[in-house]
ROMIMAR-89218 format. One record per residue (C-alpha): residue number from 1; residue in three letters; x, y, z. Coordinates in nm, 3 decimals. Layout:
{site NUM; 'ALA'; {X; Y; Z}},
...
***
This chain:
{site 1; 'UNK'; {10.355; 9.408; 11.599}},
{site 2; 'UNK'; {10.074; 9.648; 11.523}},
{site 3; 'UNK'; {9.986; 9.538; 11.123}},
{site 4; 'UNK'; {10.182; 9.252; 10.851}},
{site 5; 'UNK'; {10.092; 9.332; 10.523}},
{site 6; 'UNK'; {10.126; 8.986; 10.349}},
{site 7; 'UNK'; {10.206; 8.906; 9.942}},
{site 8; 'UNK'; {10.459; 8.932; 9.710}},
{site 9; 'UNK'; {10.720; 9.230; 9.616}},
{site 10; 'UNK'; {10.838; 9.343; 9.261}},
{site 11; 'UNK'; {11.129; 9.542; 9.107}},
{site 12; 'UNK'; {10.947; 9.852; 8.908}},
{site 13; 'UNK'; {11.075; 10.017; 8.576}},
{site 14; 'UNK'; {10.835; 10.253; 8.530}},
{site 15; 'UNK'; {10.772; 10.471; 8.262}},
{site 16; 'UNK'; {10.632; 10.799; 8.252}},
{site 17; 'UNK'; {10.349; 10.892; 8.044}},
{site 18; 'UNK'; {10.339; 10.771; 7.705}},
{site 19; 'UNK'; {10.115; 10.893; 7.415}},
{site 20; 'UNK'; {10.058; 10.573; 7.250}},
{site 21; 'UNK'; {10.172; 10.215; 7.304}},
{site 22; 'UNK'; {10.404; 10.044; 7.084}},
{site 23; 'UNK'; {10.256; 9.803; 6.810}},
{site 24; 'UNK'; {10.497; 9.556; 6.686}},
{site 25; 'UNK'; {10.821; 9.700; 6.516}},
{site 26; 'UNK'; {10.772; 10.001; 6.687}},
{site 27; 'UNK'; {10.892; 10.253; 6.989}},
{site 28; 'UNK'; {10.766; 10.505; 7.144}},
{site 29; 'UNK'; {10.953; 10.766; 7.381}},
{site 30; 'UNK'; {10.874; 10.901; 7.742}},
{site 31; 'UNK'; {11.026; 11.218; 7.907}},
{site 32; 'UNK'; {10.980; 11.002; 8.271}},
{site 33; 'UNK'; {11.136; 10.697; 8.413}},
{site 34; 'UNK'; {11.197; 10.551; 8.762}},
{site 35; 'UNK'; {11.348; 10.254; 8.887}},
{site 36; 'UNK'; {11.142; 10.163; 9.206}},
{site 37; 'UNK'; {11.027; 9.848; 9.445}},
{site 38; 'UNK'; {10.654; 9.796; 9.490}},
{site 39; 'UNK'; {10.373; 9.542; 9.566}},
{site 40; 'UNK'; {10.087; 9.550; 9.784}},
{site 41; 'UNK'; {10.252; 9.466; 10.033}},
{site 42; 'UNK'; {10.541; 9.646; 10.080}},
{site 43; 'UNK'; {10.361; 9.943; 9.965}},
{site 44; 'UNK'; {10.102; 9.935; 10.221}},
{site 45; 'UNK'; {10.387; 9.838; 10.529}},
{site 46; 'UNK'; {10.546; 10.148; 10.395}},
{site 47; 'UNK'; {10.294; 10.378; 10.437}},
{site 48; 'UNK'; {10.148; 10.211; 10.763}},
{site 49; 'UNK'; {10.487; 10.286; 10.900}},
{site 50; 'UNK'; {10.483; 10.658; 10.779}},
{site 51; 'UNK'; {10.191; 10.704; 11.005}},
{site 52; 'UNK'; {10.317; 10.576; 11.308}},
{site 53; 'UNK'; {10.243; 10.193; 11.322}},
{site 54; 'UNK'; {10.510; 9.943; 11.423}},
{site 55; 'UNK'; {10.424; 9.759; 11.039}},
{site 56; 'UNK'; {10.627; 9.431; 10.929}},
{site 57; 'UNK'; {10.608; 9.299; 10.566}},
{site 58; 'UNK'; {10.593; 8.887; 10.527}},
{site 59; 'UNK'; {10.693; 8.795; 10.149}},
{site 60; 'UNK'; {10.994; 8.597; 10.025}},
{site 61; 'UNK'; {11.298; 8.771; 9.970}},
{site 62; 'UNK'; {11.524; 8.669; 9.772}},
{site 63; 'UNK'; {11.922; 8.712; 9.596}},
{site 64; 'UNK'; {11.769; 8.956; 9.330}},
{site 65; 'UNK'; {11.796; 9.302; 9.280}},
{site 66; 'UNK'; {11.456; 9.344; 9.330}},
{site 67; 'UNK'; {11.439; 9.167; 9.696}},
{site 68; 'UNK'; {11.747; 9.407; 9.802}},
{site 69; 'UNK'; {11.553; 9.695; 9.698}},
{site 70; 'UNK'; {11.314; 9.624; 9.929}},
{site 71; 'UNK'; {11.488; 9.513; 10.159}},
{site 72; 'UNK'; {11.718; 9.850; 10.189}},
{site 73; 'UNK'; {11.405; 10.044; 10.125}},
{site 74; 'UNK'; {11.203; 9.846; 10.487}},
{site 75; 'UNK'; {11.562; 9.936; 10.638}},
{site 76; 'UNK'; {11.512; 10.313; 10.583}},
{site 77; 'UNK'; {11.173; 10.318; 10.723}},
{site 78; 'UNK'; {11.160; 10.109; 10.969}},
{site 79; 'UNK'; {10.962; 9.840; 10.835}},
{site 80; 'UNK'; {11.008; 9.481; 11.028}},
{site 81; 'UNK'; {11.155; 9.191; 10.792}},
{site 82; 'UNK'; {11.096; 8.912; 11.044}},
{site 83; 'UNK'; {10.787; 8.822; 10.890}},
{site 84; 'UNK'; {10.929; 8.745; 10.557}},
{site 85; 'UNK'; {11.156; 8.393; 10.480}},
{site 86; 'UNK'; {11.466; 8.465; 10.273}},
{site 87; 'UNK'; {11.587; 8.203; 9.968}},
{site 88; 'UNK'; {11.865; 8.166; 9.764}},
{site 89; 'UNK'; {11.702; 8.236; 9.440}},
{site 90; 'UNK'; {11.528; 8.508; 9.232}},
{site 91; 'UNK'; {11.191; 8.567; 9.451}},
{site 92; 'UNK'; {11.066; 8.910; 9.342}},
{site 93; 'UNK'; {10.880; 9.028; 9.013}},
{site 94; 'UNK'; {10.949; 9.236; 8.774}},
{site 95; 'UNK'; {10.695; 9.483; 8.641}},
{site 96; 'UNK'; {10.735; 9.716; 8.333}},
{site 97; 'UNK'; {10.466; 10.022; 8.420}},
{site 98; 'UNK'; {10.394; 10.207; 8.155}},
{site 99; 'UNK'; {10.198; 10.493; 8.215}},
{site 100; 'UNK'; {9.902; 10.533; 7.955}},
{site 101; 'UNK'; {9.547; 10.723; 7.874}},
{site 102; 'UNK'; {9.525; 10.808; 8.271}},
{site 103; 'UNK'; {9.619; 10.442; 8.357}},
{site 104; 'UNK'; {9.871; 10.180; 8.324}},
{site 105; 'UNK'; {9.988; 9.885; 8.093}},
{site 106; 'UNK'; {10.180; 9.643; 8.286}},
{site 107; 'UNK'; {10.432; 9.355; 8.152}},
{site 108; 'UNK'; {10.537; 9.165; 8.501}},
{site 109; 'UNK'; {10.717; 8.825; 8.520}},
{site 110; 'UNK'; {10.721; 8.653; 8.829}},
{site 111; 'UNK'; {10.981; 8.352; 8.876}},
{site 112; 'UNK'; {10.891; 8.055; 8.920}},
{site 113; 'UNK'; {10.830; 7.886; 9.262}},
{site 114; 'UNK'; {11.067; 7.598; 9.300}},
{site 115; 'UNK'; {10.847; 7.239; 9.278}},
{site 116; 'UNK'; {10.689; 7.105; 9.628}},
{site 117; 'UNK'; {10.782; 7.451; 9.770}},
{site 118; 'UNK'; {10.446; 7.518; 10.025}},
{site 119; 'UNK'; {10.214; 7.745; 9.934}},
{site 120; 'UNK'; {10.265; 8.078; 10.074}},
{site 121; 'UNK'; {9.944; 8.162; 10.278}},
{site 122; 'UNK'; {10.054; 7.875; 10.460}},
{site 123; 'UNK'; {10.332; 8.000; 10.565}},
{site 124; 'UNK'; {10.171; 8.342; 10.652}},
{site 125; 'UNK'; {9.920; 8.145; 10.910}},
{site 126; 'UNK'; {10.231; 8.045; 11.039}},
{site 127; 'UNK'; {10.326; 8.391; 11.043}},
{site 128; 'UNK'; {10.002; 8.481; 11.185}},
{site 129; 'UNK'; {10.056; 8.253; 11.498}},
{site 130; 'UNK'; {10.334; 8.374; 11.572}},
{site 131; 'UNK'; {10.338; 8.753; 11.568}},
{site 132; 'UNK'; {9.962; 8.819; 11.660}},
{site 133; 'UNK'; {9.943; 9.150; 11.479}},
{site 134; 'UNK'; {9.683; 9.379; 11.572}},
{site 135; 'UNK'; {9.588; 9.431; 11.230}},
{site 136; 'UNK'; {9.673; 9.257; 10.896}},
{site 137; 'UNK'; {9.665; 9.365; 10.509}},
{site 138; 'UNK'; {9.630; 9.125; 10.217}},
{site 139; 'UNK'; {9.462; 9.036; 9.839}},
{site 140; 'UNK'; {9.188; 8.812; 9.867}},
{site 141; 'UNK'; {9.300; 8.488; 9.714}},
{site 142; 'UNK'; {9.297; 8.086; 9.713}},
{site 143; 'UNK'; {9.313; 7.971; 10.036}},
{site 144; 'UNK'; {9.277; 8.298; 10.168}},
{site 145; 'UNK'; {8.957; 8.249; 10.370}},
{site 146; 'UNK'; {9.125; 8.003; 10.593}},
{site 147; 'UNK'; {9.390; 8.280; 10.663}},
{site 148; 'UNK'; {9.112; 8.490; 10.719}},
{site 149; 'UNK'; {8.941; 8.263; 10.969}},
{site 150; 'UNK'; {9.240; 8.188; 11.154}},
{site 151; 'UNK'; {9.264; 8.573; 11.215}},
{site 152; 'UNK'; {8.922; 8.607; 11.359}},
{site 153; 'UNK'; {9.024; 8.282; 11.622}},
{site 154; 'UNK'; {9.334; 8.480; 11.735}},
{site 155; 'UNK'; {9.120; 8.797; 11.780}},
{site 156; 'UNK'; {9.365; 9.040; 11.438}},
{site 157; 'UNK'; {9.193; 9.254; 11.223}},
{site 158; 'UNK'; {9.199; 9.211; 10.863}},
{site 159; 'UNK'; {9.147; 9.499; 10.585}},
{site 160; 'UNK'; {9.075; 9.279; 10.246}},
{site 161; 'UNK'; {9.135; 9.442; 9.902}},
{site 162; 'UNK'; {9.152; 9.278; 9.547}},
{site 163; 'UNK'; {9.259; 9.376; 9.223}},
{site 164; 'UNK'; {9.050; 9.412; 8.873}},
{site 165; 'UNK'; {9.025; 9.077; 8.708}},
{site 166; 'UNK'; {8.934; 8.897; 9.058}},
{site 167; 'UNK'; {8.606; 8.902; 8.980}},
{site 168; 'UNK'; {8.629; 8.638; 8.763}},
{site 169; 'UNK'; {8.636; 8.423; 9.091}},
{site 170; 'UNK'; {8.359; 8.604; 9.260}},
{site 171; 'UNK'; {8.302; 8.305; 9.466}},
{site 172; 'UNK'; {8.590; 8.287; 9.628}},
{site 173; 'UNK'; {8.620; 8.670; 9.676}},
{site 174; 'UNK'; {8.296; 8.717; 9.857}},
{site 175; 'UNK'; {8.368; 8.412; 10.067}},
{site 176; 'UNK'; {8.712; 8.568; 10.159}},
{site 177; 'UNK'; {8.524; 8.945; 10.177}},
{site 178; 'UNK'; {8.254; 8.811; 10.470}},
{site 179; 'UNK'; {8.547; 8.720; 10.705}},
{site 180; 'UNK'; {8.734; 9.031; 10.687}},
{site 181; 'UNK'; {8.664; 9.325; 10.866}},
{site 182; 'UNK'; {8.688; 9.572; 10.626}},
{site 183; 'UNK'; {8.684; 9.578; 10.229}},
{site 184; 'UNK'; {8.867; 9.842; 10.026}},
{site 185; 'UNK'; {8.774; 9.771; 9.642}},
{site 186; 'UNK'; {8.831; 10.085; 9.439}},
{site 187; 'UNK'; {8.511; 10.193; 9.249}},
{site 188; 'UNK'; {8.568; 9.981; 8.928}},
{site 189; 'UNK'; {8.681; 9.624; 9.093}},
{site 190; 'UNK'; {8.355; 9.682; 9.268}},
{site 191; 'UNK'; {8.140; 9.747; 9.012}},
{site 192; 'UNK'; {8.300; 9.429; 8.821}},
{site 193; 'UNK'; {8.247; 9.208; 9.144}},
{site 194; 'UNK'; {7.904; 9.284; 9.168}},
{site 195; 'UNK'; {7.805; 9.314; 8.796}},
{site 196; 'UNK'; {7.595; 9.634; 8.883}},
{site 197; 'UNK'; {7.542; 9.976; 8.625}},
{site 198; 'UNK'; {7.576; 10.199; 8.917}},
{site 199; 'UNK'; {7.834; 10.289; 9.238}},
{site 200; 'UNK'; {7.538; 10.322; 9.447}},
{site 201; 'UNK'; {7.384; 9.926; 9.337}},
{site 202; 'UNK'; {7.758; 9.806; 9.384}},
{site 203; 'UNK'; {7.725; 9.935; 9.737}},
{site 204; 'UNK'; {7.428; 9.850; 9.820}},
{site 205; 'UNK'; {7.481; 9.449; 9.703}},
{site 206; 'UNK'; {7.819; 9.434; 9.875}},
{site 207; 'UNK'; {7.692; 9.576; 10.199}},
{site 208; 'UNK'; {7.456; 9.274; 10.164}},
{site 209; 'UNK'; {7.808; 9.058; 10.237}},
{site 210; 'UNK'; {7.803; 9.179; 10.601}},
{site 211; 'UNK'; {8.138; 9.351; 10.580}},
{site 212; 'UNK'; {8.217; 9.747; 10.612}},
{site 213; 'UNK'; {8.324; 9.889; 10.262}},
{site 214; 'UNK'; {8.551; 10.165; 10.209}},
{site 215; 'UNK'; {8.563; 10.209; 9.823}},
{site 216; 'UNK'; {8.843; 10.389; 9.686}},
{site 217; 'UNK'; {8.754; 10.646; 9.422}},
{site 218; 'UNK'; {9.093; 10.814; 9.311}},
{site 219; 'UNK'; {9.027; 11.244; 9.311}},
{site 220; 'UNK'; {8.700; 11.245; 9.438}},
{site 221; 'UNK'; {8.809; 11.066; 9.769}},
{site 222; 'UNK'; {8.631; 10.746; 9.900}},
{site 223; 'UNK'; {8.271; 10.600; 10.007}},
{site 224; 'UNK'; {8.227; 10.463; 10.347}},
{site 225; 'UNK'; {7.954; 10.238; 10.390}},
{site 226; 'UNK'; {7.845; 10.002; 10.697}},
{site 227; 'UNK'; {7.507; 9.931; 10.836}},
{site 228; 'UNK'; {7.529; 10.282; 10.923}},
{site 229; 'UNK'; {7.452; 10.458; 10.609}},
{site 230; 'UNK'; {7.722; 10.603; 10.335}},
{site 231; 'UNK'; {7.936; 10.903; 10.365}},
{site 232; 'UNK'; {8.139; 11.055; 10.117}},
{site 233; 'UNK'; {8.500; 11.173; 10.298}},
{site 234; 'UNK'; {8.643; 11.426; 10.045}},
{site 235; 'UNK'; {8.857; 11.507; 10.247}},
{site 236; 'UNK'; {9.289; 11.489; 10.293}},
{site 237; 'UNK'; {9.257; 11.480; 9.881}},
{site 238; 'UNK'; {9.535; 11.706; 9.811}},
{site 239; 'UNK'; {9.551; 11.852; 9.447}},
{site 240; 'UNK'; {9.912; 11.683; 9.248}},
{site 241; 'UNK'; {10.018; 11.609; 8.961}},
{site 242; 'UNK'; {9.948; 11.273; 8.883}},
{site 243; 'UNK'; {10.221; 11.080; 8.773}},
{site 244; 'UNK'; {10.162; 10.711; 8.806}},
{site 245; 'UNK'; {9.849; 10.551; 8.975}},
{site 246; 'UNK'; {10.090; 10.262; 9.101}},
{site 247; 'UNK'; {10.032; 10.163; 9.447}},
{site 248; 'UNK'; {9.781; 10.424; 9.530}},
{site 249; 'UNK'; {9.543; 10.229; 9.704}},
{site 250; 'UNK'; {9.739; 9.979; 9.863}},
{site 251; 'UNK'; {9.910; 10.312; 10.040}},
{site 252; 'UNK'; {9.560; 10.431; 10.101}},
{site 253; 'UNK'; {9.480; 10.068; 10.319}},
{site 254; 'UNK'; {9.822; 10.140; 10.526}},
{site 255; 'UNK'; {9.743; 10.481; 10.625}},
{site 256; 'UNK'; {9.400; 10.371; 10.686}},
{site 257; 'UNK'; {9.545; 10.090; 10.947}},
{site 258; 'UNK'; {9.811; 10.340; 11.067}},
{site 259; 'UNK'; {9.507; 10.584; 11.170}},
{site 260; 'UNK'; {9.334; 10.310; 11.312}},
{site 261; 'UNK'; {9.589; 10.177; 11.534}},
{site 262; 'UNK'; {9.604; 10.538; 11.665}},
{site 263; 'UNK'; {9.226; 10.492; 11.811}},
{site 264; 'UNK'; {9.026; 10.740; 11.474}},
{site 265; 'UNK'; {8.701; 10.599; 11.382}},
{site 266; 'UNK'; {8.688; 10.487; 11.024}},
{site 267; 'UNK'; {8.559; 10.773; 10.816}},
{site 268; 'UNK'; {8.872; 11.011; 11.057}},
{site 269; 'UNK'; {9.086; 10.693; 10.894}},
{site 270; 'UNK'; {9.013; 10.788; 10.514}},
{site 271; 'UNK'; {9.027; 11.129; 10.552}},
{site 272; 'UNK'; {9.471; 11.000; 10.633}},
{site 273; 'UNK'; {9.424; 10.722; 10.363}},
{site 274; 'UNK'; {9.333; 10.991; 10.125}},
{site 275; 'UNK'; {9.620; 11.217; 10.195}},
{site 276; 'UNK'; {9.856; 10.902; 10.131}},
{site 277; 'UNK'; {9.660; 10.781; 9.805}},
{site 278; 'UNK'; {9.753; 11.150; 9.667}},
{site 279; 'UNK'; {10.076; 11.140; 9.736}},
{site 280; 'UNK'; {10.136; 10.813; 9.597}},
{site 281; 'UNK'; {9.967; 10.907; 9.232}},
{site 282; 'UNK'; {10.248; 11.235; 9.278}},
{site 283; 'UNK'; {10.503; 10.990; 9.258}},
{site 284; 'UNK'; {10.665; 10.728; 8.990}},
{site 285; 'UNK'; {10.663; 10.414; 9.108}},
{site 286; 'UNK'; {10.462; 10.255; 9.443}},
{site 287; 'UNK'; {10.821; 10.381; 9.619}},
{site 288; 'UNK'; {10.927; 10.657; 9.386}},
{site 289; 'UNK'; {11.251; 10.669; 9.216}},
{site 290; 'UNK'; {11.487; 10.509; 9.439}},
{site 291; 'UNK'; {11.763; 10.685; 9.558}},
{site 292; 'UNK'; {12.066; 10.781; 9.306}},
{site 293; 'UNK'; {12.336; 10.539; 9.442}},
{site 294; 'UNK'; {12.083; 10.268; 9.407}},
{site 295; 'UNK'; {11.990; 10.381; 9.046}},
{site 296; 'UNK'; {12.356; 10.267; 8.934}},
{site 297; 'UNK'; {12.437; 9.982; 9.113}},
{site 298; 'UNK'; {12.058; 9.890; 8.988}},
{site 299; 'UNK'; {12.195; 9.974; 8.652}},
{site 300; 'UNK'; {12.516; 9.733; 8.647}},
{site 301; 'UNK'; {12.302; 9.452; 8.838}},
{site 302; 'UNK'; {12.017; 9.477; 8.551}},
{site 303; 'UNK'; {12.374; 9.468; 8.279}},
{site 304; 'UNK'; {12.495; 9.210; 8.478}},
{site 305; 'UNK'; {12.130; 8.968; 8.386}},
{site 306; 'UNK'; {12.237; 9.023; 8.024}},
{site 307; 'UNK'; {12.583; 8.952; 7.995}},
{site 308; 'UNK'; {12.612; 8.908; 7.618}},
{site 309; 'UNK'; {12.511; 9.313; 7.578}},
{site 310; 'UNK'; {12.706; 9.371; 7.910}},
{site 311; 'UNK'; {13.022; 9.246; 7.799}},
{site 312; 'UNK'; {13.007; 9.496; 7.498}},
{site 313; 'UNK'; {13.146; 9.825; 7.497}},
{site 314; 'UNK'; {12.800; 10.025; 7.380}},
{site 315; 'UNK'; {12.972; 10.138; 7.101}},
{site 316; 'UNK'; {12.968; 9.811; 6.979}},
{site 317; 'UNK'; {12.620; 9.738; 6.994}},
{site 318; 'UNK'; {12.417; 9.722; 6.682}},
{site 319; 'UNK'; {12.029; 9.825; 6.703}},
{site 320; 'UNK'; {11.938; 9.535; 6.757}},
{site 321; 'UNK'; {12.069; 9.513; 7.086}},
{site 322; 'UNK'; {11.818; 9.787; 7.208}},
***
């Protein structure tokens, strides 16, 4: 297999871009909504897959509507599922997206892992034996830099990112950054991580963890940076309308791997990561809106988790119901 991308998997009601965000006793209304699948991992399979690579996605899928998303979704496009474990519970999240001020507000429950279940980067060494990808994609993490080491004894790549609020465990992030073999922070996670006023001070202290950066920077492309100096690559930014900022970079580290595998140097590798970051930030939801026969069977399987409003004929149901 050419690249896993490793983590969890979520069911998506997004919503489009909202004005203000409810206080309590209130609503507010959008124009935009999508029901989609997401996660950093499937998202960055998915778009590892659109460029060419033979991509496989190890989570845990489960007997929720969310898991069979994704699971129809990987069918369409290829993606392999023998990484993953399947369970006969609710596995995947659930993450209400709504799209504020040029960013998002999240509200996410994730189920419960059943007790003395094994962690799950345990299971993805396990994984990792196994399959031998050339190249692997995950969140840095607990217990992640033994993962990480593992990958350098069987001779796999690893692209690291991490998401804002990791830096409240720089520790363990920097350990896990120094075994990878490239970073992909987007400008503000790094400038948390390394507590510096300036882009060019973030770089120049995380270059001092002896891994290659690529830092993601939305519009104005990315910044390469390696013992070799810093370029900016501008270029494969396409101009969209920005809908929702889910997912962007984890589709920018896919088609980054995807161009890889095909034999381009890094900075020829952004230049494809940034055409994929733009077209995710066109679309709502890491997936987009799924396709319309999903969208109602999603609708009766989301009734279905509330059966007292469910059972009710809607004219029956009071406002408080809403």
């Amino acid at each position: 297999m050419d690249m896993i991308s490793f983590g969890s998997v979520f069911l998506e009601l997004v919503f489009g871009h909202v004005h203000e965000l409810p206080r309590p006793g209130e609503e507010v209304f959008t124009d935009d909504f999508a029901i989609s699948c997401g996660g950093a991992a499937v998202t960055s399979a998915s778009a590892a897959a659109r460029g060419g690579a033979h991509a496989g996605l190890c989570t845990v899928l489960g007997d929720d509507l969310g898991s069979r998303l994704v699971r129809e979704h990987c069918a369409r496009l290829g993606v392999e599922l023998s990484p993953s474990t399947r369970v006969r519970r609710r596995s995947a999240g659930i993450s209400a997206v709504l799209n504020y001020d040029g960013d998002r507000a999240f509200i996410t429950y994730i189920p419960p892992r059943p007790a003395g279940t094994q962690p799950e980067v345990a299971r993805w060494r396990d994984v990792l034996r196994r399959e031998q990808p050339r190249w692997c994609y995950l969140h840095a993490d607990w217990g992640v830099a033994d993962f990480l080491r593992e990958a350098r004894k069987l001779g796999a790549k690893v692209v690291l990112d991490i998401s804002l609020g990791d830096e409240r465990n720089r520790d363990m992030v920097i350990d896990c950054v120094r075994l990878a073999d490239i970073f992909v922070p987007n400008q503000d996670e790094l400038l948390r991580l390394t507590g510096a006023d300036t882009v060019g001070e973030a770089v120049a202290s995380a270059l001092g963890w002896g891994t290659p950066l690529v830092v993601k920077r939305g519009a104005a492309g990315a910044l390469v940076a390696d013992p070799g100096g810093i370029t900016e690559v501008a270029e494969g930014v396409k101009s969209v309308q920005v809908r929702d900022l889910t997912g962007a970079g984890d589709a920018f580290a896919g088609a980054m791997i995807a161009a890889l595998l095909r034999g381009a140097p890094l900075r020829a590798a952004v230049v494809a990561a940034n055409e994929a970051g733009s077209e995710a930030v066109s679309l709502l939801g890491a997936m987009g809106e799924v396709e319309a026969g999903g969208l109602v069977t999603a609708g009766r399987e989301l009734g279905e988790m509330f059966p007292g409003n469910a059972a009710r004929p809607a004219a029956q149901r009071t406002e408080a119901d809403r």
